[in-house]
N, C-alpha and C positions, 0 to 999 in steps of 0.2 A: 536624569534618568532617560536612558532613551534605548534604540533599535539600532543594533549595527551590525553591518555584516564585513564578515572578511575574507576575502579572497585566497584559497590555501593554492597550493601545488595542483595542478591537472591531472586527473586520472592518468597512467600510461596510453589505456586505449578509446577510443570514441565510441559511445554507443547509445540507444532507448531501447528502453522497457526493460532495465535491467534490474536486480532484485537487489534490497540492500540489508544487511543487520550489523547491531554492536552488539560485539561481545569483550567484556573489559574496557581497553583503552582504543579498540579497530574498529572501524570500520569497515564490511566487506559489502564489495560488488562481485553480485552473479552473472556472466549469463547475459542474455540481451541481442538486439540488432544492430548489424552495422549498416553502412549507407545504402546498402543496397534491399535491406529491409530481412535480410538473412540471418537467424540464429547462431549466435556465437557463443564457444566454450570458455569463453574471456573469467578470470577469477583471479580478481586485485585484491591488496586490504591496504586500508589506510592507517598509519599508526597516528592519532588524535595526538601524542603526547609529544615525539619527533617531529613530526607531520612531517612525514615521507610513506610514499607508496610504495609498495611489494609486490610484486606478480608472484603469483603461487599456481600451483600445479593447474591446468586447464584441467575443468570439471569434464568428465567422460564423456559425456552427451548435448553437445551442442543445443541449447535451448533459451527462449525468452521468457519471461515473466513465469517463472518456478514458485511454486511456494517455498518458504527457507523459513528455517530458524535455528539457532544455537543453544545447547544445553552442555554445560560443564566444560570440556574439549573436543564438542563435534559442531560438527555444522553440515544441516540436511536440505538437500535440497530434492524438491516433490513437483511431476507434472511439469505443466509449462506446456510451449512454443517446440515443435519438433523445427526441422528445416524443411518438412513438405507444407509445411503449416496447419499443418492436424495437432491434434492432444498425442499428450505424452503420458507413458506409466512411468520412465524410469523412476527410480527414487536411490540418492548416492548420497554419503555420507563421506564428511573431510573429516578427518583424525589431524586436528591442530599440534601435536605430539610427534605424530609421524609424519605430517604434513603432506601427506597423501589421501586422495580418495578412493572409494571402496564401493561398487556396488551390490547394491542388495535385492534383497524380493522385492519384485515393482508392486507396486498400488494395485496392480489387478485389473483395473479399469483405464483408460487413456483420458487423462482432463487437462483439461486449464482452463483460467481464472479461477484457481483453488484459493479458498482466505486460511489462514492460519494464525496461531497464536500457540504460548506457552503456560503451561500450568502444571506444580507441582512436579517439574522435571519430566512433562511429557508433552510430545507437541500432537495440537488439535489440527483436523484436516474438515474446513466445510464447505461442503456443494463444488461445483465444476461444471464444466463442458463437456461433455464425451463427442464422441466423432461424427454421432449422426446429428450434432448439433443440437442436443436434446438437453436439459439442465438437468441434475442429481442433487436430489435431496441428501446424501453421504453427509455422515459428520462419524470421522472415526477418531481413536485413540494409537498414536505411533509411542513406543517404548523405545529411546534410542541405546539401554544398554542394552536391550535382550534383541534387538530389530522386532520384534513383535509388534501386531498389529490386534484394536480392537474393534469392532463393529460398538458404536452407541446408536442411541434412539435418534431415530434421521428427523431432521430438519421437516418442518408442518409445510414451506413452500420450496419443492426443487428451486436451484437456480445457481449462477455463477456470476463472478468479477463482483463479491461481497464484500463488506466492511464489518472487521467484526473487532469489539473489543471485551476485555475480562477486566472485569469491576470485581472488585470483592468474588466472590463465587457462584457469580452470573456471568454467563458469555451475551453478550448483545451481537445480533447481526441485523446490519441494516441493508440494502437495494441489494443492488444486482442485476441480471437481466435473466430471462428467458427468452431463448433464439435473439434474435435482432430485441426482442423489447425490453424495454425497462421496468422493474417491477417497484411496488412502494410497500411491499413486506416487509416488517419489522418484526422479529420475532426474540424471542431472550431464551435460555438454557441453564437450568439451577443445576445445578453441581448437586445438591444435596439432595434434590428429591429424582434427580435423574429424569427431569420431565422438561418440555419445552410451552411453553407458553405466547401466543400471539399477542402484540402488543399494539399499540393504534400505529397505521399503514402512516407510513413518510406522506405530506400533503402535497407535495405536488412531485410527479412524474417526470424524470429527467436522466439521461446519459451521461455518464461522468461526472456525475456531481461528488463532491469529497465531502468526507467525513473526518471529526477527526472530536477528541472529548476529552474535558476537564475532571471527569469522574464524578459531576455532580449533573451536568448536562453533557447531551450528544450535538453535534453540529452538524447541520446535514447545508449545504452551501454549492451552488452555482451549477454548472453541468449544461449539456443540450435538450434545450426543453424538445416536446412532441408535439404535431409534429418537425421535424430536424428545420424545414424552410421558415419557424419562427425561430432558429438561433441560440447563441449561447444564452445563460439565467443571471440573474443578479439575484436569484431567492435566496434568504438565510433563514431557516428552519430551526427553531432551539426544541430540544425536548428537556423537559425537565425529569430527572431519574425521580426522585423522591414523589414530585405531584404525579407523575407516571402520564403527562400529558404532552401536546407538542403548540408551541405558537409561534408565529410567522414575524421574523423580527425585521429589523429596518431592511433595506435594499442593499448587497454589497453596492460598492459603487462603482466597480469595472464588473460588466457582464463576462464570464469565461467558466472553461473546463478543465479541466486534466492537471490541475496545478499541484503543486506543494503545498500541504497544508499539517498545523500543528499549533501545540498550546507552546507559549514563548512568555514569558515573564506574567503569566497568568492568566492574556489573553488569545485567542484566535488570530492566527497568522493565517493568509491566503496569499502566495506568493509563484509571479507567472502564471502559466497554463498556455490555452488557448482562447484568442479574446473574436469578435466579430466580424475581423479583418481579414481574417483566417492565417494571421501569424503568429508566431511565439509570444510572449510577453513577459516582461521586466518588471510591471507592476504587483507592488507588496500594497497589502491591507489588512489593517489588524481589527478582531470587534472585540468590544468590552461587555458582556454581558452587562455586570454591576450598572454601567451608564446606557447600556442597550445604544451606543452608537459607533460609528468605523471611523476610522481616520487612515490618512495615507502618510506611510514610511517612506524609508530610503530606497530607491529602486532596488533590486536584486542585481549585480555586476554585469550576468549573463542573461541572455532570452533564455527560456526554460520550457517544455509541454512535454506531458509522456516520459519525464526525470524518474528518477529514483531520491527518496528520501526517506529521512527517520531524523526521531529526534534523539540524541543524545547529553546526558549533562543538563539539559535547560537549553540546550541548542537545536536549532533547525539546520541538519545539513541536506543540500541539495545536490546531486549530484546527475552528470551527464544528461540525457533526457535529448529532445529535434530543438538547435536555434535556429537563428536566422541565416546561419553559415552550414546548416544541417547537421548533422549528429554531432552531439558536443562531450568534452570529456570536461568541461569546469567543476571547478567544486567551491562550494561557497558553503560559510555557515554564516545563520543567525542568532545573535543573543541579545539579551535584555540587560541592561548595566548600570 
């Protein structure tokens, strides 16, 4: 039993901060920077099962880090990275059918670092950045057959660049930042009672730290501590869902940020990022809750920071993201076997 990654086909184009989702057997890339740190209308998918890539119609509106997600035969993408580098309203929708995109009534407000998620065939839209650099509390409801849009009970702390995930029928949202800071807001969202509940604050304070959750616990892991001249973090932060508490687990054992992260054959993968040195990084590590200790895998092929990834199947894939060659189009997965 072991970690292996395999090295698929190369994206057609090179890019970071690009957005990714599966829907069915694809993988799609949104959107993103090319070398010169410039928003591009770049929209690939990956077919998992061929494994061959498709370039599809460029999305209307040139943008980085969109919110995106996929319902049925659409795929929307919200917000983002304009190319003056301010927040965006657009919000456009692919018809996988007609293999065209469509735009529609914008957001109304101009954000990004929007988090998003899907639930009962409607996608969630929480917090952002608007223009004057100010964080929104926003958490609305998008309908993508009727394009309607709903106002919910906004978020207890404004804020943007959040992690959120849907357990049973609670949304969890964890960090984020307001203006340049980081925040340690943890707050949760019942479905059932329509009400948002504060939850105990992340324990240490940190920029790009990643998240990522087995559904029984949350991972809150690594990032640039404050202030920024003490460096990247080795903390590994576990919450436990059910105790409803948080404690402070062993040390990863590579300090770093911005990496790929996800659950892989049960356990917490943390894979690249950015490490002390201030370059990309190849180093994989995985933690086992059960034995509460980390161990090091098989490097990653590529250097990685600022990637795009998602898990699909039981797999980790990694895609494009800054290596050591500058913006990379690699694609690698990882699985457990």
């Amino acid at each position: 039993m072991a970690y292996k990654w395999e090295t698929l086909k190369a994206m057609p184009s090179k890019r970071v901060f690009a957005s990714s989702l599966v829907h069915e057997d694809n993988l799609y890339i949104i959107g993103g920077c090319d070398e010169r740190g410039v928003p591009v209308d770049s929209f690939e998918m990956f077919n998992t099962k061929q494994k061959k890539w498709h370039r599809l119609q460029n999305i209307p509106t040139k943008r980085a880090a969109p919110a995106v997600a996929g319902i049925g035969n659409k795929i929307v993408a919200v917000g983002g990275v304009a190319e003056s580098q301010s927040p965006l309203d657009a919000v456009e929708i692919y018809d996988m059918s007609e293999k065209k995109w469509q735009v529609v009534e914008s957001l109304g407000k101009k954000l990004l670092g929007i988090s998003s998620f899907v639930k009962d065939n409607k996608v969630y839209l929480i917090g952002g950045m608007a223009e004057d650099t100010n964080p929104t509390d926003a958490f609305v409801e998008l309908d993508l057959e009727t394009n309607s849009w709903q106002k919910l009970p906004a978020m207890i702390t404004p804020r943007y660049a959040t992690f959120s995930f849907l357990i049973g029928d609670k949304a969890y949202v964890l960090g984020g930042r307001q203006g340049k800071l980081p925040t340690t807001a943890f707050e949760v969202y019942d479905f059932s009672t329509r009400q948002w509940q504060k939850l105990p604050d992340i324990p240490s304070k940190r920029v790009f730290a990643m998240y990522a959750t087995d559904e029984k616990n949350i991972f809150s892991v690594g990032g640039l501590l404050q202030p920024a001249s003490q460096g990247f973090s080795d903390v590994c932060e576990i919450y436990n869902i059910e105790k409803g508490e948080w404690r402070v687990g062993p040390s990863m054992p590579t300090k770093r940020g911005d990496f790929a992260v996800g659950i892989v054959g049960g356990k917490l993968v943390c894979a690249g990022g950015l490490g002390n040195e201030g370059k990309p990084l190849s180093t994989v590590e995985v933690f086992d809750v059960d034995s509460n200790c980390w161990s090091s895998v098989t490097d990653i092929p590529s250097t990685h920071c600022s990637c795009s990834f998602t898990l699909f199947q039981g797999r980790l894939f990694v895609t494009g993201g800054l290596s050591m060659r500058g913006p990379s189009n690699s694609l690698e997965a990882l699985e457990f076997s």
